[in-house]
C-alpha positions as CSV (number, residue, x, y, z in Angstrom):
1,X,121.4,75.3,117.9
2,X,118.0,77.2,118.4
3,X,119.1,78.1,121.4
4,X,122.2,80.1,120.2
5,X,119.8,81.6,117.6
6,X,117.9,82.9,119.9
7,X,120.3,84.3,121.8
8,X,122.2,85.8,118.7
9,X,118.2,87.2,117.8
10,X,117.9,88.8,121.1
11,X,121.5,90.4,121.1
12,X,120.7,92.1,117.3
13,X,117.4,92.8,118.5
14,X,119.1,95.0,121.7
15,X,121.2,96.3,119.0
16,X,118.7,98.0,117.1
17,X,116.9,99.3,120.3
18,X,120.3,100.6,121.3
19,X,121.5,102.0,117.9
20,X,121.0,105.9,118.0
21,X,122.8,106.4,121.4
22,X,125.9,104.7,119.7
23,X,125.5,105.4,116.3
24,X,125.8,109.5,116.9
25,X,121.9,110.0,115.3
26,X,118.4,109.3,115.7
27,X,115.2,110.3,115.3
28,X,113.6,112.8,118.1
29,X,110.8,115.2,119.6
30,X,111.4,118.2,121.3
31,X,109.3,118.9,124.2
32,X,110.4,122.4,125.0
33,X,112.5,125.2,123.2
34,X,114.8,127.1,126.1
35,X,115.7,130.0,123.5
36,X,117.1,130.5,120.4
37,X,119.5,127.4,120.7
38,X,118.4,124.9,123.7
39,X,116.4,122.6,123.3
40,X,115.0,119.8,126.1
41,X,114.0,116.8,124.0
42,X,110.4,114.1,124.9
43,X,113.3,112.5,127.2
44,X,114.1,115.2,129.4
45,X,117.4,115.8,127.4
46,X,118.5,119.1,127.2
47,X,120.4,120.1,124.0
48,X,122.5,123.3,122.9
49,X,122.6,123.4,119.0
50,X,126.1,123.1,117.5
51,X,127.7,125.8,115.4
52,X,125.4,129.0,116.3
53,X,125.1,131.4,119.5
54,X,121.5,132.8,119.4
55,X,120.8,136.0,121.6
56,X,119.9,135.4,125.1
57,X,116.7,135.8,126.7
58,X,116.3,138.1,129.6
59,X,116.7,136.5,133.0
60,X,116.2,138.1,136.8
61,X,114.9,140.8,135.4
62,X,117.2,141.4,132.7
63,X,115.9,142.8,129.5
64,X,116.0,140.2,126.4
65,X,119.2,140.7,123.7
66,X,117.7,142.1,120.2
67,X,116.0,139.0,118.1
68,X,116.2,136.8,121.5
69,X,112.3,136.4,121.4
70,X,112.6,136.1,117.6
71,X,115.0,133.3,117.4
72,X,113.4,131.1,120.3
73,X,109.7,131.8,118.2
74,X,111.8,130.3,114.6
75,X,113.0,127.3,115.8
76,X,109.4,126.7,117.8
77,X,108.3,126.9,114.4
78,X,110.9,125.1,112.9
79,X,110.7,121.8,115.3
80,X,107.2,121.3,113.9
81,X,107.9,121.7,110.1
82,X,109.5,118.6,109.4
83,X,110.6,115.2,110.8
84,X,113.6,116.2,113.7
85,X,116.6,114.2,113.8
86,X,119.4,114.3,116.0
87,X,123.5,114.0,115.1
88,X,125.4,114.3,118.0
89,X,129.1,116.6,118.0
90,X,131.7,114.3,118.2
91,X,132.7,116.4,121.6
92,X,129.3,115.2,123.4
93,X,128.8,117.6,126.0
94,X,129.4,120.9,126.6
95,X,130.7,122.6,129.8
96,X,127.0,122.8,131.3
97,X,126.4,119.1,130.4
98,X,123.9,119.8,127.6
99,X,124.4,117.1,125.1
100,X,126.0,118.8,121.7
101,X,124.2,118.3,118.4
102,X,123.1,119.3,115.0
103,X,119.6,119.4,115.1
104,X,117.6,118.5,111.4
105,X,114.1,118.9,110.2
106,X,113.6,117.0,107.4
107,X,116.9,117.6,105.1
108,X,117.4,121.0,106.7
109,X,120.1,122.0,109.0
110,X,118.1,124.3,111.6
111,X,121.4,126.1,112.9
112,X,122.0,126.8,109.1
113,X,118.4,128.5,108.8
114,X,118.7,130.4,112.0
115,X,121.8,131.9,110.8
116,X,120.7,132.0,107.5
117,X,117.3,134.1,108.8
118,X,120.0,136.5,110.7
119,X,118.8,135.1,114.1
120,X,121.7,133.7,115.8
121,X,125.7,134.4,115.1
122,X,128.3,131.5,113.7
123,X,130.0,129.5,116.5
124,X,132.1,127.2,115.3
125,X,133.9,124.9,118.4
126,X,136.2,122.1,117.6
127,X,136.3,119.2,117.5
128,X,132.4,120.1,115.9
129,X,132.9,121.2,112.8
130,X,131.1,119.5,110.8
131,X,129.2,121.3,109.2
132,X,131.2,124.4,109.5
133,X,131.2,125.4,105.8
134,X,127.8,125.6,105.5
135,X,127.3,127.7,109.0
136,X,129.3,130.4,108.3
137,X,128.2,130.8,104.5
138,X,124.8,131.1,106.1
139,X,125.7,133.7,108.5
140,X,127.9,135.4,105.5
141,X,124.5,135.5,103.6
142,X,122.5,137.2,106.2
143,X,124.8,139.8,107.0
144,X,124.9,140.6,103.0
145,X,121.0,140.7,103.1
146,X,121.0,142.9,106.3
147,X,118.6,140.5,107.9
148,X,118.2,140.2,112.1
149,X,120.8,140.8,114.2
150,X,122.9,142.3,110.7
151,X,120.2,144.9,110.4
152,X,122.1,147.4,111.9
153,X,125.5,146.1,111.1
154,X,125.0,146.6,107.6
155,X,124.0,150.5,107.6
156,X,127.5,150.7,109.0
């Protein structure tokens, strides 16, 4: 009888070790911030941020897109404000094999304030669509506002 308790101890222990990569969420650290929207977590992980399309930096000698240095500087601020947590997109991957997720700091949706703070655009991809709602109302508030990339947009 011990025996099988141990066993059954050992296999719920493994289960809690192995609970985030199953579960769709856990608890993270970035180690580097690619751009406005990429991310390459303490793991090595690289991951693009679901539901926004920030401005690209320049590559090979190409210039960077308006706010591209802006957005990648927000969310290297934003990674350090608060407790980061991962929720992966129910499609996992995308087409460059960058894990898909909602990144949080704290209670706070980061795509939401980057789109919120005019720094990115809305992309919204099924099947991810979480949090859909909320992404495009934040984009919908910035280009109101005239803020970031809806500077220009608005004077239209």
């Amino acid at each position: 009888m011990k025996r099988a308790l141990t066993a059954a101890a050992g296999l719920l222990l493994a289960g809690l070790f192995v609970w985030p990569a199953w579960a769709g969420e856990a608890a993270v650290k970035v180690r580097v911030v690619f751009d406005g929207d990429t991310v390459a977590l303490a793991d090595g992980t690289r991951v693009r941020l679901i539901g926004l399309d920030a401005p690209e930096l320049g590559r090979e000698g190409r210039p960077d897109q308006p706010f591209a240095p802006e957005a990648k500087a927000r969310l290297e601020k934003l990674i350090h404000s608060g407790r980061l947590r991962l929720e992966l997109g129910q499609e996992k991957r995308d087409r460059h094999g960058r894990t898909l997720a909602w990144l949080f700091s704290g209670e706070s949706l980061i795509s939401e304030i980057l789109l919120e703070e005019g720094l990115a655009r809305c992309l919204i991809i099924g099947p991810n669509t979480r949090y859909a709602e909320r992404l495009i109302e934040a984009e919908r508030r910035a280009r109101a506002a005239g803020r970031g990339l809806w500077r220009d947009w608005k004077s239209r």
